[in-house]
C-alpha positions as CSV (number, residue, x, y, z in Angstrom):
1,X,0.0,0.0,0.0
2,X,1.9,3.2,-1.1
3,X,1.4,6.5,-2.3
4,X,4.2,8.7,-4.4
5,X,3.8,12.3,-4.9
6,X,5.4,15.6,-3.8
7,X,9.1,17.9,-5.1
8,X,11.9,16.1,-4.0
9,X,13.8,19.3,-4.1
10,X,12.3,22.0,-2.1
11,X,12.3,22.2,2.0
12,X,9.5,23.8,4.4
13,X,12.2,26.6,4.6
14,X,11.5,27.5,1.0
15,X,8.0,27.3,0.7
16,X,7.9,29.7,3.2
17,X,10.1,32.0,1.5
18,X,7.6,31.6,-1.7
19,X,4.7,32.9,0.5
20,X,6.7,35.6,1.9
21,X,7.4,36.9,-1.3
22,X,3.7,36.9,-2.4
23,X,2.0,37.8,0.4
24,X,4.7,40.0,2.5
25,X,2.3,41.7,4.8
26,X,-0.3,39.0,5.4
27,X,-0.7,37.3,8.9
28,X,2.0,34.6,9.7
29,X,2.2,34.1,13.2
30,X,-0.2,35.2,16.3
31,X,0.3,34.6,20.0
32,X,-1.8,36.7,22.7
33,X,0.6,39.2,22.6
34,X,1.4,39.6,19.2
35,X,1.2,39.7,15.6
36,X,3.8,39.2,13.2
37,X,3.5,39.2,8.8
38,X,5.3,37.0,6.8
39,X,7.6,39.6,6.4
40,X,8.6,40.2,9.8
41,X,8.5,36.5,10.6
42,X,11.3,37.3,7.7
43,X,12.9,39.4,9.1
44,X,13.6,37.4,13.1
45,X,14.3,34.7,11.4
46,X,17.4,36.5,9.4
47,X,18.3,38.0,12.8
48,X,18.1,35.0,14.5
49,X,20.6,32.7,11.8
50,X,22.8,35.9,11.9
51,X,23.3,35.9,15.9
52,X,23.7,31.9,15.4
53,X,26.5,32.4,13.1
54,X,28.1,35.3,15.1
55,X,28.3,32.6,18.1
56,X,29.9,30.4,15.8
57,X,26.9,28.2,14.5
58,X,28.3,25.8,10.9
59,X,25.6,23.8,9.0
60,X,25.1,20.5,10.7
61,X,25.3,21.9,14.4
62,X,22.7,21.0,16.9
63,X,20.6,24.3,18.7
64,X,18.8,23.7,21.5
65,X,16.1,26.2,22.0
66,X,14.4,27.0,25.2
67,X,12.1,29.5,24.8
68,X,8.6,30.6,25.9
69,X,5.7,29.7,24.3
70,X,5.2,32.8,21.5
71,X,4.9,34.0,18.2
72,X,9.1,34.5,18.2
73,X,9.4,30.7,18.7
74,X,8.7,29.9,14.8
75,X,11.2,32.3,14.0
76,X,13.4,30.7,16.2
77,X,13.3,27.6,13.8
78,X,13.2,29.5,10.6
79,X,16.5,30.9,11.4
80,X,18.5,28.3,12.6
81,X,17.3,26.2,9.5
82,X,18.8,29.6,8.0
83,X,21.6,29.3,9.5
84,X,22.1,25.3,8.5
85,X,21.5,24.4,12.5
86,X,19.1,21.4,13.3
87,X,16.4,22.2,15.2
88,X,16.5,20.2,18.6
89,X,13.3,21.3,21.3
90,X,13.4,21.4,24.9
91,X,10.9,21.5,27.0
92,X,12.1,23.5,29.9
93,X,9.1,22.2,32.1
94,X,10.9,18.9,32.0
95,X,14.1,17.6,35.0
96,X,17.0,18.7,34.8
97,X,18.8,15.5,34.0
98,X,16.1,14.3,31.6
99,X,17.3,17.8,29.8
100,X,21.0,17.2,30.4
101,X,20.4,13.3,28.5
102,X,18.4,15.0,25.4
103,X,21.4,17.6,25.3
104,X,24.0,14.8,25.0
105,X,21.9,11.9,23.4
106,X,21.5,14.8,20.6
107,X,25.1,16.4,20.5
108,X,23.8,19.8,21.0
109,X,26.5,22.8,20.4
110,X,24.7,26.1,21.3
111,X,21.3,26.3,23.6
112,X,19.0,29.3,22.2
113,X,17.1,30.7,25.5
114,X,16.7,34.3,24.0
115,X,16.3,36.2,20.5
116,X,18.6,38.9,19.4
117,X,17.0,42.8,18.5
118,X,15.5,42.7,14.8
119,X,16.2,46.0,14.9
120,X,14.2,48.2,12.3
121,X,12.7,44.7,11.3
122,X,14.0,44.9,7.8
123,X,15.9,41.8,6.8
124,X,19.2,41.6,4.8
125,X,18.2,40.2,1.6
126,X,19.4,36.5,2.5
127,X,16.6,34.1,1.9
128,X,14.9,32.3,4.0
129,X,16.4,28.8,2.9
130,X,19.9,30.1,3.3
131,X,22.2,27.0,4.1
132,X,19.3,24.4,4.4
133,X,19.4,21.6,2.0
134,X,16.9,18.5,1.4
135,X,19.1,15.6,2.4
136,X,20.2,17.2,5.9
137,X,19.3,16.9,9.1
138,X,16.5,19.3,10.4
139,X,15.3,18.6,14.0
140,X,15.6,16.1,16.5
141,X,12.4,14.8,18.6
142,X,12.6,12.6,21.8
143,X,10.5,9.7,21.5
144,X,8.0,9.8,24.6
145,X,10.1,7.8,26.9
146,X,7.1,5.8,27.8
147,X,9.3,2.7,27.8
148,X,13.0,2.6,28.3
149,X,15.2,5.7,27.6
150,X,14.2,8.3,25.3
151,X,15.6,8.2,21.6
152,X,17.0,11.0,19.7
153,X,15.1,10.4,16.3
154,X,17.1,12.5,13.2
155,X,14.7,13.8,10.5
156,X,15.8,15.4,7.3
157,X,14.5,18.4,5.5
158,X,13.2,16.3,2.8
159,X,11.6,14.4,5.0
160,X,9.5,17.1,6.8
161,X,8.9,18.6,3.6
162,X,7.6,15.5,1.9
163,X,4.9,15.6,5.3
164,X,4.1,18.7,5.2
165,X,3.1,18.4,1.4
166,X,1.1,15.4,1.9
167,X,-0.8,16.6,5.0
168,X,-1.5,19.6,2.7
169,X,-2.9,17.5,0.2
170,X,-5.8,16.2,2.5
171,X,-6.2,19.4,4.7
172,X,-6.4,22.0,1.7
173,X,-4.9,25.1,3.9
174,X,-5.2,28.4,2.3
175,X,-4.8,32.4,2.4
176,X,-7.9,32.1,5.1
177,X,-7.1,29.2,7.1
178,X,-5.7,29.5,10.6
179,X,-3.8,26.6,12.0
180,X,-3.9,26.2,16.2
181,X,-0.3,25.8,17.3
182,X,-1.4,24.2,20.8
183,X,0.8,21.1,21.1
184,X,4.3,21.4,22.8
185,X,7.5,22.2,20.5
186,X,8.6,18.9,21.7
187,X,6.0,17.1,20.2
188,X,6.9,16.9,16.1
189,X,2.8,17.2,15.0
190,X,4.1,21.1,16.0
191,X,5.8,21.5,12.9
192,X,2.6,20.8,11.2
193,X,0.9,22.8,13.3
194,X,3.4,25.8,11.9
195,X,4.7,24.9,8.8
196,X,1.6,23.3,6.8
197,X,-0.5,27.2,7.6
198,X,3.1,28.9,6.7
199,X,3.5,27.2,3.7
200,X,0.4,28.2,2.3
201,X,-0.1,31.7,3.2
202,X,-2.1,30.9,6.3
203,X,-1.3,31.8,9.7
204,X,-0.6,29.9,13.0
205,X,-2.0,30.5,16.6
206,X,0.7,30.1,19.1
207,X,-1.0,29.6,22.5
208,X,0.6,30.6,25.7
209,X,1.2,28.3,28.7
210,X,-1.5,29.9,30.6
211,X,-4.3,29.5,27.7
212,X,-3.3,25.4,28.0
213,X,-3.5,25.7,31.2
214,X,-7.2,26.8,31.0
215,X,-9.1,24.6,28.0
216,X,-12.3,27.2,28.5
217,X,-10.0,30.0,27.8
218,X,-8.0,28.3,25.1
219,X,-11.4,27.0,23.3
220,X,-12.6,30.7,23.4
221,X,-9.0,32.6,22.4
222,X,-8.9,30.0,19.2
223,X,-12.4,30.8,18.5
224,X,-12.2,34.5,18.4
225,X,-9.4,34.0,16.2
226,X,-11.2,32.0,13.7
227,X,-9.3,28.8,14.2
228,X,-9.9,26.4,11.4
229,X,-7.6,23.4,12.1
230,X,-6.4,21.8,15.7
231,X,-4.4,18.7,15.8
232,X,-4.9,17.3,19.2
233,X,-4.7,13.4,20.6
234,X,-7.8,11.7,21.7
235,X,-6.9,12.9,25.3
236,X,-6.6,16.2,24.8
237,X,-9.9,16.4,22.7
238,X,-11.4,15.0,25.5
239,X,-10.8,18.6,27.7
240,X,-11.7,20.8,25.0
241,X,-14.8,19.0,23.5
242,X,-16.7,21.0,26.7
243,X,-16.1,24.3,25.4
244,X,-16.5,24.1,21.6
245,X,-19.0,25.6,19.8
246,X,-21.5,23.3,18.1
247,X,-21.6,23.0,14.4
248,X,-18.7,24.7,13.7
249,X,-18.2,23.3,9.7
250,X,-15.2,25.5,9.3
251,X,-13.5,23.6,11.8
252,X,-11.0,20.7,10.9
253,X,-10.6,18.3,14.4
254,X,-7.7,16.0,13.8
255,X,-7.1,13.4,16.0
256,X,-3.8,10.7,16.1
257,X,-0.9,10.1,18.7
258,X,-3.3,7.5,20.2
259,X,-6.4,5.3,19.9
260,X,-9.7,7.5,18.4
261,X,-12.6,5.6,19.7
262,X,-16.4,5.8,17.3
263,X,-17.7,7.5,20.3
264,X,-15.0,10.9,20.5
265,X,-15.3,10.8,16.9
266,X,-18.8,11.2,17.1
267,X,-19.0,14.0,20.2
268,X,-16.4,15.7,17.4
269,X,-18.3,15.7,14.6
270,X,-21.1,17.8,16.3
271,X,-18.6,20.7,17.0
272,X,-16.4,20.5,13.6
273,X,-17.3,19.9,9.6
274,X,-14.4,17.0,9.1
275,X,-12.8,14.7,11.2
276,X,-9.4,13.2,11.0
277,X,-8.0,10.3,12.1
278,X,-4.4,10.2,11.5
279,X,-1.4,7.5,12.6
280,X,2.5,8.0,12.7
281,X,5.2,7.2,14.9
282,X,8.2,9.9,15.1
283,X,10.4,7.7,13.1
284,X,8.1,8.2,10.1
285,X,8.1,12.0,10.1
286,X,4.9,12.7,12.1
287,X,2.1,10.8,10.5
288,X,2.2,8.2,7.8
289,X,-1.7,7.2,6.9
290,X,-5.0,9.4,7.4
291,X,-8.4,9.0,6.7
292,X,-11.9,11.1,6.9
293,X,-13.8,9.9,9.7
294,X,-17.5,8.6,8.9
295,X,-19.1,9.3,12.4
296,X,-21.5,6.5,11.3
297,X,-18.6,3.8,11.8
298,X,-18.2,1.5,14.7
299,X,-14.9,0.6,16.7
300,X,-12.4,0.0,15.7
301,X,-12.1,3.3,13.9
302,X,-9.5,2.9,10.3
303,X,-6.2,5.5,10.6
304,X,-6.6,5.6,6.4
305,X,-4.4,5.5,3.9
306,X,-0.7,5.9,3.3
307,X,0.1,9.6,2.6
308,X,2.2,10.9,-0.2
309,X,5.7,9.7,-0.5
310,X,4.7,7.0,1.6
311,X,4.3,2.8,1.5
312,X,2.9,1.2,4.3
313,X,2.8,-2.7,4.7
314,X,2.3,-5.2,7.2
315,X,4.5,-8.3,7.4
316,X,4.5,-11.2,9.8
317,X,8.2,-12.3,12.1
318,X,9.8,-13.9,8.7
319,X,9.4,-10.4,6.5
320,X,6.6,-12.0,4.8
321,X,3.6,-9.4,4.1
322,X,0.3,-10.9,5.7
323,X,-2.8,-11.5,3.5
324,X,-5.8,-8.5,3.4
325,X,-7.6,-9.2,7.1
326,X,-4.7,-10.8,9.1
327,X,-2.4,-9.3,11.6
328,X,0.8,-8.1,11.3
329,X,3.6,-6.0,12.0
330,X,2.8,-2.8,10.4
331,X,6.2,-1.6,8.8
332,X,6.5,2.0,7.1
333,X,8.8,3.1,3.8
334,X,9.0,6.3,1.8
335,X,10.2,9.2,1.7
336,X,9.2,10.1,5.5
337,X,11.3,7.6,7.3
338,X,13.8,9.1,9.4
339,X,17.9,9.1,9.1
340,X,17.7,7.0,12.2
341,X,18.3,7.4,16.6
342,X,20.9,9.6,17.3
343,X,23.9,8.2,19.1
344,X,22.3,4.6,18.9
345,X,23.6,3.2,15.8
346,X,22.8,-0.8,17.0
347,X,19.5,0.6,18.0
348,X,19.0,2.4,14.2
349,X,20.2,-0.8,12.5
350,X,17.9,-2.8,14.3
351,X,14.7,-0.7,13.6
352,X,15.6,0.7,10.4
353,X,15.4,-2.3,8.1
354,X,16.6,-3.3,4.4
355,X,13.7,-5.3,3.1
356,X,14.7,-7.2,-0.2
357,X,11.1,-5.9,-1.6
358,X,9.7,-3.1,-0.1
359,X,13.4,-1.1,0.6
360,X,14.3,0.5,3.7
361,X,11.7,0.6,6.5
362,X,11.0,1.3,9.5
363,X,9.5,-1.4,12.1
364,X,7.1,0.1,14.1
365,X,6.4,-2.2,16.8
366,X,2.7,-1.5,15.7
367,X,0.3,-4.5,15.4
368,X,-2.2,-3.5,12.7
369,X,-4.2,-5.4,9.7
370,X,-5.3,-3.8,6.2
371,X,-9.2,-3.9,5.4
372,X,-10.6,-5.0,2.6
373,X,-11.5,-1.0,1.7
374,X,-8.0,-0.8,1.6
375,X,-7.7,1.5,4.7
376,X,-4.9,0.4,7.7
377,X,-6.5,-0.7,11.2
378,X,-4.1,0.0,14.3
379,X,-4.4,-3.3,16.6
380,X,-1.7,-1.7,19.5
381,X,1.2,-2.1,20.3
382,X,3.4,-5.2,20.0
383,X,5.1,-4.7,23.4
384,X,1.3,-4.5,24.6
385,X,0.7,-8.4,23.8
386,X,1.3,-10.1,27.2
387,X,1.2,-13.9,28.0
388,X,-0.6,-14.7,31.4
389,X,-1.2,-17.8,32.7
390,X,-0.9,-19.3,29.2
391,X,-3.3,-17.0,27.3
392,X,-1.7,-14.6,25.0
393,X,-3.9,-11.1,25.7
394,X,-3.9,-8.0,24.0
395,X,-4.0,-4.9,26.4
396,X,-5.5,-2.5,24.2
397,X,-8.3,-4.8,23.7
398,X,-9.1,-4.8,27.2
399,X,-9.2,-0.8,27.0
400,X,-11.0,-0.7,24.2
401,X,-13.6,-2.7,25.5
402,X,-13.9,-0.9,28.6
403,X,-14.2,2.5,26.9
404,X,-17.4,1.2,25.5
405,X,-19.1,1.7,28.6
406,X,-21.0,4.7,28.6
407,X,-19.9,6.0,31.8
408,X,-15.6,5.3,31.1
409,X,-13.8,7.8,29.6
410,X,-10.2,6.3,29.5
411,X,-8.6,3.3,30.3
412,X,-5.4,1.5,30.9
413,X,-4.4,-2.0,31.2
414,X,-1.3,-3.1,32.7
415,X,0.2,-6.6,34.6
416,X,1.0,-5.8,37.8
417,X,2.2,-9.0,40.1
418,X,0.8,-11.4,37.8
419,X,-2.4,-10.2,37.5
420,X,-4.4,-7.8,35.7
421,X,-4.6,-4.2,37.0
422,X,-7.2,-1.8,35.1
423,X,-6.9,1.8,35.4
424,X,-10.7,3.6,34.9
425,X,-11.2,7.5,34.3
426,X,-14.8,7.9,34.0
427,X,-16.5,10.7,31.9
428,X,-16.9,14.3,33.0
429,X,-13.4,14.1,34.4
430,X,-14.1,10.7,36.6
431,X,-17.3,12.1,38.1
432,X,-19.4,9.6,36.4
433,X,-17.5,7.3,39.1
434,X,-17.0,6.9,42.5
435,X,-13.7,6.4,44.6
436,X,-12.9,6.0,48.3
437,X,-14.1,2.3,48.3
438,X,-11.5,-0.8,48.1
439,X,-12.8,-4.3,47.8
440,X,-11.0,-7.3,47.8
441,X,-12.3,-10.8,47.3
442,X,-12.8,-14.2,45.4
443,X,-15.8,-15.2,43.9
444,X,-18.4,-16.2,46.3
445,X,-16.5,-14.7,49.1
446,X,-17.0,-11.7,51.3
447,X,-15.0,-9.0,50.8
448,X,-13.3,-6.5,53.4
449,X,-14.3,-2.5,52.6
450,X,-12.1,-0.3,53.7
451,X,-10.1,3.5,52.4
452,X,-6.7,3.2,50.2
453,X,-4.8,5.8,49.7
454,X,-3.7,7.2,45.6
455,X,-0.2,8.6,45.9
456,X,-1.4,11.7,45.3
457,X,-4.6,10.7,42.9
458,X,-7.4,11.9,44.1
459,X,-10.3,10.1,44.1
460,X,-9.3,6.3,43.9
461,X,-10.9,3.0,44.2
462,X,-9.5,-0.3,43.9
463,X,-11.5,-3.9,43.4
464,X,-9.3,-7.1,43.7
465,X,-10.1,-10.3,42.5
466,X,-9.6,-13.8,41.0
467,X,-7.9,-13.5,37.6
468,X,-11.1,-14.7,35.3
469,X,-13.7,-14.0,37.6
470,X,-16.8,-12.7,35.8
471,X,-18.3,-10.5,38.5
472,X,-17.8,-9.7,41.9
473,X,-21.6,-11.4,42.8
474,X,-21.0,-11.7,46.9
475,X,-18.8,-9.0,47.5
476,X,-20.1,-6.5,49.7
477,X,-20.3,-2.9,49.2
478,X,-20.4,-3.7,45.2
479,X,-23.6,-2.6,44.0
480,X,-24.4,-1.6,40.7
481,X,-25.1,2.1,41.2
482,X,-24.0,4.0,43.7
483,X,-26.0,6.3,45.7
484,X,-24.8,9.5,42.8
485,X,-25.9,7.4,40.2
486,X,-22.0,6.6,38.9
487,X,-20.6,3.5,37.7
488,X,-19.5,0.3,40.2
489,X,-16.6,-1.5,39.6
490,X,-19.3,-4.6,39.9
491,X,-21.0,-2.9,36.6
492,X,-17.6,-2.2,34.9
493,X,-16.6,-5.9,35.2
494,X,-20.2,-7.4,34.4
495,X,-19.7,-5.3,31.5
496,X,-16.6,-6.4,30.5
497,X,-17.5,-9.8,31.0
498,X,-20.3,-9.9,28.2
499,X,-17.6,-9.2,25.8
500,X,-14.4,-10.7,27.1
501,X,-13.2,-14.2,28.0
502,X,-12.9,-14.8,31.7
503,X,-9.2,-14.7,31.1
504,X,-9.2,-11.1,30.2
505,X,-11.2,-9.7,33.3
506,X,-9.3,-7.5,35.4
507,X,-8.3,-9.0,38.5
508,X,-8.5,-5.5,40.1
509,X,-9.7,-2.0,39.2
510,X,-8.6,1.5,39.9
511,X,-10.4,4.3,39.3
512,X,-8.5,7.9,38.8
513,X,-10.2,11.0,38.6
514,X,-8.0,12.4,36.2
515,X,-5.2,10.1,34.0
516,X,-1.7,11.9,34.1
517,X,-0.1,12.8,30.7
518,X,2.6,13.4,29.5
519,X,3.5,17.3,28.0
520,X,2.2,15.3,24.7
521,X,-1.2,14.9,26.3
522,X,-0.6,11.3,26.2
523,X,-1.7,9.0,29.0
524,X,1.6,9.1,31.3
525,X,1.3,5.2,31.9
526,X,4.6,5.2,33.8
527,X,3.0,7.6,36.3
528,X,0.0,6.2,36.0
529,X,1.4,2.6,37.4
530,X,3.6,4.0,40.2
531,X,0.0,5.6,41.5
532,X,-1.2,2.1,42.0
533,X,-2.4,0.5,45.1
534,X,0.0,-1.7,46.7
C-alpha cells in the first residue's frame, strides 16, 4: 500500500520563502501578545541565523532552544534552519537530567534561550532557505520515553517537507485558514501545526502556557481567532470538547498520537465539519496514513491511507507481508522515514530495516491489519501483547472494551504481580464514578471495605479479585449504582464480562479521577502505574 507524490527538491524553509514573497504583509504568526506578517516572521528569522552564526553556528550543528511559548518561537526555527543548525526542542518544564540526556543523546552545540533585536525589522536580503538543504538533518524529537530511555530520532529536510506536502494535500490550507499551534515544541505534530498554515499563506495561533493551562480560555481565544484546524490526541480532545462551539463546519478536528474511539469521533463531529484520524510514529516523520472519519462507523475506527511519498505494509516475524484481514507487524517506507536514533547506531540498525522488496523501512512495533476498503486498522502495540497464565492477551483490547461503557472515559491496562490491573477514568473528568471504596475478594466470598490511599490521585478505588472471575456477585459494598448514580466497579466488570473471555477480566480495578499525561497529552502510563495500590 503506497502513495508517491510531492518535489523532491524543495524544504518547508522554502516554501515559506515563496509565501513571503507573495504575500509579505499578510498574517503569519499570532500569539496573545502579538502579531507578526510574513515579512517580519522574515525578518527574526534572518536575525536569528545571523546571531547563530556570530556565536559560531556551521551547517550541521545541533541548537537547543528554550524558549517561551510565543509568536518568536517559529522564528526561532526558521532561522537556525537559515543558518544550516538542526532544530532540537526542549521543553524547559521537564528535569534537569532528563534535559541534560536529550542535550548529550542529541550532541547539542549552542542552547538558544533568547532572541537577538531585529532592529528596524528589515531583513538583509538572505533568503529564507539560506544554508538548508533537502538531504540534511533538520530537527531532533525525543520519542516519549514511555518505555525505556528516550531516543533522539534524526529527520531530514526532505523528510519534513515530503509531510508537510502530503498533510497539505488532505487538509487544503489556504490564504484564510488558521492553524492552532497548541501542542508542545517537543511534540513533532508542532511543525505541522506551523509549517503546513506557513506554507500556504495561512497563519498559526501560538498559545501561551496559561491558555493550555485553561481549556475554556484556550477553546474561546482559538475561537475568536477564527481557528480552522487543531491537531490534538484523543486525550486532549477530551478537555476541549466541553467548550467548543457546536456545528462549527469551518473547523478541521484532527485526532492521532493514540487510539480515536467511534464514540469521541462522534462527540467531534457535532462541533467540527471534518474529522481526522491520523497515525505515525516519530520515526516516520509525524504521520504516515490518514483517513476522513465517517461518524457512522463503529470501533475500531480505520487511521486511512498511506500519505504521499509513503508505503505502508504489514509483514509477519519472517518479512513475509500478511494477507488483506490478518495481523501483522505494520512496517512504514517512503520518503518520510527518518535518518535514524541519534547516538544509537545498534538501535538504528535494528529498527531501520533493508527489506529485499519493499526497501528500507521502519519497524514500528505496531500490530495492525489492512481492510478490505484498503484503509490500515491499528491493533496496539506489539510490546502491549502479554502472556498470562498461558493466554496470550492483547491490552488494548481490554481498554478498548472498557471504553465502551457509557460512563468510562479512558482506560489503561497493565500486569502488575501477575495479575491484571485496570486503570478507569470515567467521563466528565471521573465524576461519572465513585472512589474512596476498596474491595478485595474471590468469587463467592465476602470482601473487606475499607479507604486506600492514591499517591497523590485523588479520588481512587480499587476492586481485587480472581484473575477470570466474571463478576464480583458476593462481594459486599459492590452494588451496581452508587447512591450518585456513577458507575461500580461490579458494573464495569459485568460489562466487561459480556464481551471478554474470563481470562481477560481484570483482576483489580482502579479508578483515577483524572489520568496523568505526559506534556504530549498522552496518557503518562509510567506515572500512571507507580499511582497504584499496593
Amino acid at each position: 500500500m503506497s502513495a508517491i507524490g510531492g518535489d523532491r527538491m524543495s524544504t518547508v524553509p522554502h516554501e515559506v520563502a515563496r509565501q513571503v514573497e507573495r504575500t509579505p504583509d499578510a498574517l503569519a504568526v499570532l500569539d496573545p501578545g502579538a502579531e507578526i506578517t510574513y515579512r517580519g516572521l522574515a525578518a527574526r528569522a534572518g536575525a536569528v541565523a545571523r546571531a547563530l552564526r556570530d556565536r559560531g553556528v556551521r551547517p550541521g550543528d545541533v541548537v537547543g532552544v528554550a524558549l517561551p511559548r510565543s509568536a518568536d518561537y517559529v522564528a526561532a526555527i526558521l532561522g537556525l534552519w537559515q543558518a544550516g543548525a538542526v532544530f532540537l526542542p526542549l521543553d524547559r518544564s521537564l528535569p534537569p537530567e532528563r534535559l541534560r540526556y536529550q542535550r548529550e543523546q542529541a550532541g547539542m552545540s549552542l542552547l538558544l534561550d533568547s532572541l537577538p533585536h531585529t532592529g528596524s525589522g528589515e531583513g538583509t536580503g538572505e533568503p529564507l532557505t539560506g544554508d538548508v538543504r533537502p538531504e540534511e538533518c533538520a530537527y531532533v524529537m525525543f520519542t516519549s520515553g514511555s518505555t525505556g530511555r528516550p531516543k533522539a530520532v534524526r529527520v531530514s529536510h526532505a523528510s519534513l517537507h515530503n509531510c508537510v506536502r502530503a498533510v497539505a494535500e488532505l487538509l487544503a490550507p489556504g490564504p484564510a485558514d488558521r492553524y492552532a499551534a497548541n501542542q508542545t515544541f517537543s511534540f513533532d505534530i508542532s511543525l505541522l501545526e506551523m509549517f503546513v498554515p506557513l506554507s500556504h499563506g495561512g497563519a498559526t495561533l501560538v498559545t501561551s502556557e496559561a491558555l493550555q493551562a485553561d481549556p475554556g480560555r484556550l477553546v474561546g481565544w482559538l475561537e475568536r481567532h477564527d481557528v480552522t484546524v487543531v491537531h490534538a490526541t484523543p486525550t486532549a480532545w477530551r478537555a476541549l470538547l466541553p467548550h467548543l462551539t457546536p456545528g462549527r463546519e469551518a473547523l478541521q478536528a484532527v485526532c492521532g498520537g493514540e487510539v480515536l474511539t467511534a464514540r469521541l469521533a462522534a462527540e467531534l463531529a457535532r462541533h467540527a465539519g471534518r474529522v481526522w484520524n491520523f497515525y505515525g510514529p516519530t520515526e516516520v516523520t509525524v504521520w504516515c496514513t490518514a483517513g476522513l472519519v465517517d461518524a457512522a462507523e463503529p470501533d475500531p475506527l480505520p487511521v486511512g491511507r498511506p500519505l504521499a511519498g509513503y508505503r505502508v505494509v504489514v509483514l509477519d516475524d519472517d518479512g513475509e507481508r500478511v494477507p488483506d484481514g490478518e495481523q501483522g507487524e505494520i512496517h512504514v517506507g517512503g520518503r518520510g522515514v527518518a535518518l535514524g536514533y541519534g547516538g544509537a547506531p545498534e538501535l538504528t540498525a535494528e529498527r531501520f530495516v533493508e527489506h529485499p522488496e519493499h526497501g528500507r523501512l521502519y519497524r514500528t512495533g505496531d500490530l495492525g491489519r489492512l481492510r478490505p476498503d484498503g484503509q490500515l486498522r491499528f491493533d496496539g502495540r506489539r510490546d502491549r501483547q502479554v502472556q498470562l497464565n498461558g493466554y496470550r492477551i492483547e491490552l488494548g483490547e481490554i481498554e478498548a472494551v472498557a471504553q465502551e461503557h457509557p460512563l468510562v472515559e479512558l482506560a489503561a491496562a497493565h500486569v502488575v504481580d501477575g495479575g491484571l490491573l485496570l486503570f478507569v477514568q470515567g467521563v466528565q473528568s471521573g465524576q461519572g464514578i465513585q472512589g474512596g471504596q476498596s474491595v478485595q475478594g474471590t468469587q463467592g466470598t465476602q470482601g473487606t471495605q475499607g479507604t486506600q490511599g492514591g499517591q497523590g490521585v485523588q479520588g481512587v478505588q480499587s476492586v481485587q479479585g480472581t484473575q477470570g472471575v466474571r463478576d464480583t456477585q458476593g462481594v459486599q459494598g459492590a452494588g451496581t449504582r452508587s447512591a450518585q448514580g456513577g458507575l461500580t466497579p461490579r458494573a464495569l466488570r459485568k460489562h466487561l464480562a459480556a464481551h471478554l473471555p474470563s481470562y481477560m477480566i481484570p483482576s483489580r480495578i482502579e479508578t483515577r479521577g483524572a489520568f496523568p499525561l505526559t506534556p504530549t497529552k498522552k496518557i503518562d502510563r509510567v506515572a500512571l502505574l507507580a499511582s497504584a495500590n499496593r
